[in-house]
C-alpha positions in Angstrom: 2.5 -13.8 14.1 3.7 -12.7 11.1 7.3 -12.1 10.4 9.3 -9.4 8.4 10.4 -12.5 5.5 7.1 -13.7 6.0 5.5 -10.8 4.2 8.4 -10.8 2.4 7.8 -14.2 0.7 4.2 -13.3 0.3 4.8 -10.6 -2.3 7.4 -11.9 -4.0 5.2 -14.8 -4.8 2.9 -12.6 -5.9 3.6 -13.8 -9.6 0.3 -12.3 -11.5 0.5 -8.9 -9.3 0.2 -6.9 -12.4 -3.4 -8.6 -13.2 -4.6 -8.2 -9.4 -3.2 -4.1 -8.5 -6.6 -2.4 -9.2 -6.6 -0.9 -5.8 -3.2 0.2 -6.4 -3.7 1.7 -9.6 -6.6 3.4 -8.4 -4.8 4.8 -5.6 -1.5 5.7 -7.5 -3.7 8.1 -9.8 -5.6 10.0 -6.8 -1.9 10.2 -4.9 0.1 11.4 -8.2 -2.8 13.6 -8.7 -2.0 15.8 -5.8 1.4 14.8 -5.3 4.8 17.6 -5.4 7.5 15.5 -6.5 10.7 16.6 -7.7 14.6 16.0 -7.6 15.4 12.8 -6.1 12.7 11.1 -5.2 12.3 8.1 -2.9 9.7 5.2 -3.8 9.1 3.2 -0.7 7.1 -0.2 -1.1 7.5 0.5 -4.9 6.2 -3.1 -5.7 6.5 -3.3 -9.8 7.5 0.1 -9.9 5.6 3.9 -11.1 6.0 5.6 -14.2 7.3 9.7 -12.1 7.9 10.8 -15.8 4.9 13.6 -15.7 7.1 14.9 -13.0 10.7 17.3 -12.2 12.1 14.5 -11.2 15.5 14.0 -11.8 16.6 10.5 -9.9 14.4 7.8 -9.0 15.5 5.5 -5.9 12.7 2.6 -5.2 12.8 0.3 -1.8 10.9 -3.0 -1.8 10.9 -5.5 1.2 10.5 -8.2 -1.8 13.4 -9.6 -4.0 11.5 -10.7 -6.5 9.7 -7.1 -6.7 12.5 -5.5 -7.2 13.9 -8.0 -9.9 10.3 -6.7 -12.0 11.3 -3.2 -11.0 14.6 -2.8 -12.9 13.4 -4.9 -15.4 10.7 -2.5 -16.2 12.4 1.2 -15.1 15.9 0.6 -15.8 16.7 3.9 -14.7 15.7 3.4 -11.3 17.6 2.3 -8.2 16.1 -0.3 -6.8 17.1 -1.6 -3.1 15.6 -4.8 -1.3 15.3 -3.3 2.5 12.6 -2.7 5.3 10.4 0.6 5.3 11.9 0.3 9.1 15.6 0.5 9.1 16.0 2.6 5.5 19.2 2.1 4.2 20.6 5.6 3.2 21.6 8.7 4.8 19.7 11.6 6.6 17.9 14.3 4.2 19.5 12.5 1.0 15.8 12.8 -0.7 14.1 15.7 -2.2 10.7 14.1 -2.3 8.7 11.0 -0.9 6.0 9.0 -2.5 4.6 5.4 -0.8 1.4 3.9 -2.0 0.0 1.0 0.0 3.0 -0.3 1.9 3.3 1.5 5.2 0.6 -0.2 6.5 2.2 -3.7 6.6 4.8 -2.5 8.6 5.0 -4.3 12.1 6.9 -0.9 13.3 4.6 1.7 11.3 5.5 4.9 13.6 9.5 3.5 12.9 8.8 3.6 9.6 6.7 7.0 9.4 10.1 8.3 11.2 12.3 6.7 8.9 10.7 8.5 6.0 11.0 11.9 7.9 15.0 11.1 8.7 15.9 10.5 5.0 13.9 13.4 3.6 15.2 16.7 3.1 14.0 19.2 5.1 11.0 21.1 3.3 10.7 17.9 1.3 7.2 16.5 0.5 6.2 13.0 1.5 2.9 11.6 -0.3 1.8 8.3 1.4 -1.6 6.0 0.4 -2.0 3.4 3.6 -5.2 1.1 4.1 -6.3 1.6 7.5 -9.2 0.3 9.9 -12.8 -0.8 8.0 -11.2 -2.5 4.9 -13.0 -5.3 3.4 -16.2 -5.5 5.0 -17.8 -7.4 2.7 -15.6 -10.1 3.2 -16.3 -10.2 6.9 -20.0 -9.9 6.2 -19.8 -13.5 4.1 -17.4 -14.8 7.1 -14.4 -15.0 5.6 -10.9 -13.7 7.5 -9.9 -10.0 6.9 -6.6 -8.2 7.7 -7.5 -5.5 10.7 -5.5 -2.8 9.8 -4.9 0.3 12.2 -7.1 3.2 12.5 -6.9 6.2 10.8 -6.6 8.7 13.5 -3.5 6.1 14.9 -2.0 6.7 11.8 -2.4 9.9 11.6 -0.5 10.5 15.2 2.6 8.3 13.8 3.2 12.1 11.8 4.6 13.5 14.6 5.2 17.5 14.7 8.4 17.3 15.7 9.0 15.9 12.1 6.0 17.0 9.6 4.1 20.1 9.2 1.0 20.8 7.2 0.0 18.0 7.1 -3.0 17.3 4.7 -5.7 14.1 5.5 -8.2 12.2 3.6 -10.0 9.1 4.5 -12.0 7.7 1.4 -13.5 4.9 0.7 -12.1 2.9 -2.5 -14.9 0.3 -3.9 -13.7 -2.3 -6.7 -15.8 -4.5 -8.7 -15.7 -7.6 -9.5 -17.4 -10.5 -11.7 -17.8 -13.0 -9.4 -16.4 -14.4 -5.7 -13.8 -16.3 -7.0 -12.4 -13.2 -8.9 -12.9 -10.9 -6.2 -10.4 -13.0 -3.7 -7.8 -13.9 -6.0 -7.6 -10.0 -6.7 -6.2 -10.1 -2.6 -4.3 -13.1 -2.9 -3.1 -12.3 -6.3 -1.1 -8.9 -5.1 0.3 -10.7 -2.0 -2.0 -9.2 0.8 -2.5 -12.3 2.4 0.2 -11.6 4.2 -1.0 -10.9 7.6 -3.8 -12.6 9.5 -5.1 -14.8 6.6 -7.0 -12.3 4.5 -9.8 -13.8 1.9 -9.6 -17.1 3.7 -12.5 -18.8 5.6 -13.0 -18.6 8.8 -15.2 -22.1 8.4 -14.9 -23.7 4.8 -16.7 -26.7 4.9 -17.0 -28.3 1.7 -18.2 -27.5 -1.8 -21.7 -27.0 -0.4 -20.4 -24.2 2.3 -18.6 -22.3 -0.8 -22.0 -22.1 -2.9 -23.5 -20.8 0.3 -21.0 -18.2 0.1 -21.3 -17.0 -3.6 -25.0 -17.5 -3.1 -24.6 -14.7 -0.3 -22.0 -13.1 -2.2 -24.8 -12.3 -5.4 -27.0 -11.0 -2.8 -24.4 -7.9 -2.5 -24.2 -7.5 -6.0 -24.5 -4.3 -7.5 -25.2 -2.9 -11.4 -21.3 -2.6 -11.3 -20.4 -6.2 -9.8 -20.2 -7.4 -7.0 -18.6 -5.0 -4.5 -15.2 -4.8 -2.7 -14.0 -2.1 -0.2 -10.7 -0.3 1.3 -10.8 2.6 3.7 -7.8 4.5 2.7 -5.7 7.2 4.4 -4.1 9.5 2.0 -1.6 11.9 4.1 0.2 14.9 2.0 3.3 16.2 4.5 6.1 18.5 4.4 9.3 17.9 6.0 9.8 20.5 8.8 13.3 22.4 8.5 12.5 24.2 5.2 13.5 27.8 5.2 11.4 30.7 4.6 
């Protein structure tokens, strides 16, 4: 079972992230696209770091559970605070955060209803939180050629870690996100390459025997193959929420 440093390690080996984050770009510009962010804002699972400068915001503090992710942060946004901690067990006070954005890191949290609760307790109340998570379905062309996948959790599991009690109009979309690649070989290192290996042994094979059992694999792979390339997919959860407590 994988371990908190575990994933840790993972990511902040992830050396060529910045050539392997299509998903995350992708994502980032549907989330910023609909996302309210203003005064303080908290980035959590900021990996490299996100460019808020469209937005009212007027202090940026970033959380990554990778060192070495956070070394890339300050050296490309200065300005922001960056702070090596778990989604989990956030280190700062209750309702010190005017606005919330997390794009693909909640769902590698062992504790993900801890962490959901975590980001309500440091949000101010009538706050905005904007979270991207990849959830249940992901990569099922992957398991179609037999190789390991991550099984994330379902949507509507995910959905219930936004508990009333903390979060109010709540706004839900599950889409699936398709990438493209050139060939096999391209499309797992674009996994490995952003550290999402992390948990259950995503992109590896299940059975990998020899050079002959890869060609078998990219042959199958070519049979998927589409005008665009040959096709990868994510279910993603994109949840808009609104910090209860806000007065009217």
């Amino acid at each position: 079972m994988m371990t908190l440093s575990d994933v840790a390690g993972h990511f902040s080996r992830a050396h060529d992230y910045d050539c392997h984050n299509q998903l995350q770009r992708l994502t980032a510009e549907k989330l910023l696209a609909r996302a309210t962010l203003q005064g303080h804002l908290l980035d959590i699972g900021a990996g490299p770091g996100t460019d808020f400068s469209l937005f009212p915001v007027k202090r940026v503090t970033t959380v990554d559970i990778a060192f070495a992710m956070c070394q890339r942060l300050r050296s490309l946004y200065p300005s922001y605070g960056a702070v090596c901690a778990d989604a989990a067990t956030l280190p700062f006070s209750s309702g010190c955060f005017d606005s919330l954005y997390s794009n693909l890191a909640l769902q590698w949290c062992p504790d993900f209803a801890g962490a959901v609760d975590e980001a309500a307790r440091v949000l101010k109340p009538g706050g905005r939180g904007h979270f991207a998570m990849v959830c249940d379905g992901a990569l099922p062309e992957l398991e179609a050629l037999g190789f390991c996948v991550n099984h994330f959790a379902p949507a509507s599991q995910m959905v219930a870690a936004f508990s009333e009690h903390d979060w109010c109009e709540l706004s839900i979309e599950v889409a699936t996100e398709t990438l493209h690649f050139d060939d096999l070989r391209t499309l797992l290192y674009s996994i490995k390459g952003v550290g999402a290996s992390a948990r259950h042994g995503a992109g590896q094979a299940k059975v990998l025997r020899g050079r002959a059992d890869w060609l078998a694999r990219v042959d199958n792979a070519e049979r998927m193959r589409t005008p665009k390339g040959l096709p990868l997919s994510y279910e993603i959860l994109y949840v808009s929420a609104l910090k209860r407590g806000a007065t009217t």
